[in-house]
C-alpha positions in Angstrom: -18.0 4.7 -3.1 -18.8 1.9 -5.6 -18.9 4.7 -8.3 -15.6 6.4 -7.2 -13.8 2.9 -7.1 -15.3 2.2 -11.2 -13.7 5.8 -12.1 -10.5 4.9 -10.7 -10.2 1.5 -11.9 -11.0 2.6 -15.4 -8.9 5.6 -14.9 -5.9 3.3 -14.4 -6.4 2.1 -17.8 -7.7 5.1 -20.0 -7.1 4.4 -23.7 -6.7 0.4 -23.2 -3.1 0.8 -22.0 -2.2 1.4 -18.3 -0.5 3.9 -17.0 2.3 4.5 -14.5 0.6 3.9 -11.0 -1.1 0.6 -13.0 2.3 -0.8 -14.3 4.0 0.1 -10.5 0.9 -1.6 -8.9 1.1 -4.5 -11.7 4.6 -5.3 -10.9 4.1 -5.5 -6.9 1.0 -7.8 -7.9 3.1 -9.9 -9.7 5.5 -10.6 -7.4 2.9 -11.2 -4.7 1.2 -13.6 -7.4 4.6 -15.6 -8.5 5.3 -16.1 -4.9 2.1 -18.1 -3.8 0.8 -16.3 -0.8 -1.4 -14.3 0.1 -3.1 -14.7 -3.3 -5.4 -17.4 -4.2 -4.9 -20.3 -6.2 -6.5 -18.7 -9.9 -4.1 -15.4 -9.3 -1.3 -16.4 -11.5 1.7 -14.4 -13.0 2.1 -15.0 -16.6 5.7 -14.9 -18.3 6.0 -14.4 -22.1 9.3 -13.0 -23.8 8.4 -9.9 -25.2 8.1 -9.6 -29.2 10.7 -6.8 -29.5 13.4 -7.1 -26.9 13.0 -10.9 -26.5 13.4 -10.7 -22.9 10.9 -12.1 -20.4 7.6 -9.6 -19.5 5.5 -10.7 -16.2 2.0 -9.6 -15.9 -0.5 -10.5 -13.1 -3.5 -12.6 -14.1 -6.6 -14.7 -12.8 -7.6 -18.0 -14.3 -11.1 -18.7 -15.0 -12.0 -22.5 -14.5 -15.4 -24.0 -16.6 -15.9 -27.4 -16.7 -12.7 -28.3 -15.6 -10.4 -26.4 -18.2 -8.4 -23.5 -17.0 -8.5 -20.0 -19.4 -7.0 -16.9 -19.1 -9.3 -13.7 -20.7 -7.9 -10.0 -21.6 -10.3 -7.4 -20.1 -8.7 -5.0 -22.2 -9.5 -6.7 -25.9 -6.8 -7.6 -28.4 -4.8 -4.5 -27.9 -3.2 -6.0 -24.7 0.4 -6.2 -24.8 0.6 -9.7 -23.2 -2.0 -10.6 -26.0 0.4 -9.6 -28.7 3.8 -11.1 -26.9 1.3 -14.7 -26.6 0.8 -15.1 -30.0 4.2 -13.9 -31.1 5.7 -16.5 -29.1 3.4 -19.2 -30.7 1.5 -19.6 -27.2 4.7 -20.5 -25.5 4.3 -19.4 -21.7 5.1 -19.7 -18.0 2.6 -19.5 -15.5 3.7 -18.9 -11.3 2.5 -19.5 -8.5 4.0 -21.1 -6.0 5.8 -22.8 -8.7 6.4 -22.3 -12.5 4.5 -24.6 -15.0 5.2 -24.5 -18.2 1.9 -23.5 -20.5 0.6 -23.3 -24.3 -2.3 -21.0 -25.0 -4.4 -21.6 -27.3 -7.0 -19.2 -28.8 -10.6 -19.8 -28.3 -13.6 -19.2 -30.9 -15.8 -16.4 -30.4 -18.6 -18.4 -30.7 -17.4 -20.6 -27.8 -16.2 -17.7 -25.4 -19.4 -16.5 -24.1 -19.9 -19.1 -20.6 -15.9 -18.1 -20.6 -16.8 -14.9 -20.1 -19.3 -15.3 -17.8 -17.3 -17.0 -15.2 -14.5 -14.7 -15.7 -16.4 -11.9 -14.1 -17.7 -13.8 -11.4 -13.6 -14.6 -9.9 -12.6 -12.0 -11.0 -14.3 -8.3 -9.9 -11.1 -5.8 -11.3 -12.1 -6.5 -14.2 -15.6 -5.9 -14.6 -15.4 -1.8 -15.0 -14.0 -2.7 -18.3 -16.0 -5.2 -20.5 -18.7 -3.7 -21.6 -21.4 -5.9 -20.3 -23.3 -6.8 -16.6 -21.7 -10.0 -14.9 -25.0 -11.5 -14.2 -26.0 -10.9 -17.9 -27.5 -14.1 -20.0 -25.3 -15.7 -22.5 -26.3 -13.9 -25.2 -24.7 -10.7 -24.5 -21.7 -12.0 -23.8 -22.3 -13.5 -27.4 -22.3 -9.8 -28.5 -19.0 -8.5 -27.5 -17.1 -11.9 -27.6 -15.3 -11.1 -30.1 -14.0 -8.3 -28.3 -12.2 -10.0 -25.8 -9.4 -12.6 -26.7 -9.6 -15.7 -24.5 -6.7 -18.6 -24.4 -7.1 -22.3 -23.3 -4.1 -23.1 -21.1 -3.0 -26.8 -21.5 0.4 -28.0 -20.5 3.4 -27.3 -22.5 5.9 -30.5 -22.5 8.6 -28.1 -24.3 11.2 -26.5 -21.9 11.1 -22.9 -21.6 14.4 -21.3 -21.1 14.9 -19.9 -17.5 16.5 -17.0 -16.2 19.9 -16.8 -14.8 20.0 -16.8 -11.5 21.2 -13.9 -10.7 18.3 -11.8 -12.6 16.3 -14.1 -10.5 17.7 -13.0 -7.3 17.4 -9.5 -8.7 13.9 -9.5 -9.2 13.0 -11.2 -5.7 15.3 -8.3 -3.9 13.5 -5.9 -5.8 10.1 -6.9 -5.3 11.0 -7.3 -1.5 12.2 -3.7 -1.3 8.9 -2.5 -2.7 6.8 -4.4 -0.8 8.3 -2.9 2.2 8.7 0.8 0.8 4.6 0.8 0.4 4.4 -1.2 4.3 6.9 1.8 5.2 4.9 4.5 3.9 1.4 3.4 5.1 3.2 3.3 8.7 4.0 6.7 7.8 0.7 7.8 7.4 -1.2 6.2 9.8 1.5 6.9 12.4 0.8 10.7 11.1 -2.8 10.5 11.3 -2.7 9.4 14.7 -0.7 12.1 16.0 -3.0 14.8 14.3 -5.6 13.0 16.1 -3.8 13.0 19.5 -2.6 16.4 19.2 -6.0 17.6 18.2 -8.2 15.9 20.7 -5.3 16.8 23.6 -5.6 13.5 25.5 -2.2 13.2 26.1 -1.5 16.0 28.2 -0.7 16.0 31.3 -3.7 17.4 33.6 -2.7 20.6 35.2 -2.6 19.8 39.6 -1.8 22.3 42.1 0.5 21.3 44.2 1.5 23.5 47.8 4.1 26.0 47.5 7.8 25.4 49.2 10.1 28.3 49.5 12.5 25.5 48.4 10.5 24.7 45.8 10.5 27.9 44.1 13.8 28.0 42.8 16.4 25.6 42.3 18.9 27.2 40.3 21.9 25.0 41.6 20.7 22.5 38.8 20.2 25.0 36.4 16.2 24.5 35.9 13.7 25.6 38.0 10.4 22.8 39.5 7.1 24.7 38.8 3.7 22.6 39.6 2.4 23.2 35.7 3.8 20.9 32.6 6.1 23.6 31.5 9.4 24.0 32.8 11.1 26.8 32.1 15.3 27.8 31.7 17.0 29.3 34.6 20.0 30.7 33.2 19.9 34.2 33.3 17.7 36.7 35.1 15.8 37.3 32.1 14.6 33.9 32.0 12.8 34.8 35.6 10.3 37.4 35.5 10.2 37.2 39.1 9.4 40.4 39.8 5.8 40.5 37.8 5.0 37.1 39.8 2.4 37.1 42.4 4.2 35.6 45.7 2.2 32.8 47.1 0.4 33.2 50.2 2.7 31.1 53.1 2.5 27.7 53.9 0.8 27.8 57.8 3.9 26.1 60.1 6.8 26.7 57.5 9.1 29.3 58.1 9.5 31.4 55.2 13.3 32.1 55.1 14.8 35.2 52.9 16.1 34.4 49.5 19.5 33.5 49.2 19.4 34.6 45.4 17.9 38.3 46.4 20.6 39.5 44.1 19.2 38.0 40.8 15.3 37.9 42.3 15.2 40.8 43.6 13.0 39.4 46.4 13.7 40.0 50.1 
């Protein structure tokens, strides 16, 4: 399971860029990480304009804290687009959760990444299927491929970033809501589905099959158009072909109940 999981992961991001189910699932994550819950404290959503278009890009992050300095690593190397859109914007960002802080990242020498590194992979787990060293490694592999993996120092940025408009704001909250409860709609939808296959399958909701004494007037009760029969099916009684009376066995009598002839002899044909 742990294998298949890796493959996946990994699969999400072939060629260091994800692809379409990782962008979808990357937008619902940040959403859930902007908003504060359900998402611990280090799960942040970063916001950097982006270095073409110039308008704001969100990407869901964790924080690694050492020694009481917060850092944010890209598992994918330097070829990350949030990477690139950081240091085109001079390290000018805005980290959410909860609420919006204004940030400036700073880069961080190779030779001082490795402990970084380290403590990345132990908060955060999605990310080890793709640095290419063992979490519980000593420091001096993570020496070896440090210079792999870009790391920023986040330290408070006094200078006002400029905000949205509110009504792109509202926009994007409506939005994430309405995915959030397209994906609870559609797991209801299969679970509800699996559970009928499974109810269906193992019959246990069927009624039990219970004889039941015979009654001339039970046999027919066509003045309602349906006819009572002692099993779970029911069937239409409105015509004579819906009746094959004639290839039914007749009951044996009821001892004390007079068995009076069949007003509906006509369309019976019984006597």
């Amino acid at each position: 399971m742990t294998a298949i999981r890796v493959q996946f992961t990994r699969w999400l991001y072939q060629h260091g860029r994800p692809n379409r189910l990782a962008r979808t699932l990357n937008r619902i994550s940040a959403l859930q990480f902007s908003s504060g819950k359900l998402a611990p404290r280090n799960w942040v959503t970063l916001e950097v304009p982006g270095r073409r278009t110039g308008k704001p890009v969100t990407f869901p992050l964790v924080v690694a804290e050492h020694e009481g300095e917060r850092y944010l690593v890209s598992m994918l190397g330097a070829t990350s687009n949030w990477v690139a859109n950081v240091r085109a914007a001079g390290g000018h960002a805005v980290i959410h959760h909860g609420k919006s802080e204004n940030v400036l990242l700073t880069d961080v020498d190779p030779d001082a990444r490795a402990p970084i590194l380290r403590r990345y992979l132990a908060v955060a787990p999605g990310a080890r299927p793709h640095m290419a060293v063992d979490p519980r490694a000593p420091l001096p592999d993570f020496d070896h491929v440090a210079a792999q993996y870009p790391v920023f120092h986040v330290t408070h940025d006094p200078v006002q970033q400029p905000k949205q408009p509110a009504a792109v704001q509202v926009g994007s909250r409506l939005l994430g809501a309405g995915l959030i409860l397209l994906g609870t709609a559609v797991a209801a939808v299969a679970v509800l589905g699996r559970w009928c296959r499974v109810c269906c399958a193992t019959g246990w909701n069927r009624p039990a099959r219970r004889a039941a004494p015979w009654h001339p007037s039970s046999l027919l009760e066509l003045d309602f158009g349906r006819r009572q029969s002692s099993g779970p099916r029911k069937a239409r009684a409105t015509t004579r072909s819906a009746f094959p009376l004639d290839s039914m066995a007749r009951p044996a009598p009821v001892p004390g109940v007079k068995d009076a002839p069949c007003r509906f002899a006509m369309a019976c044909g019984r006597p």
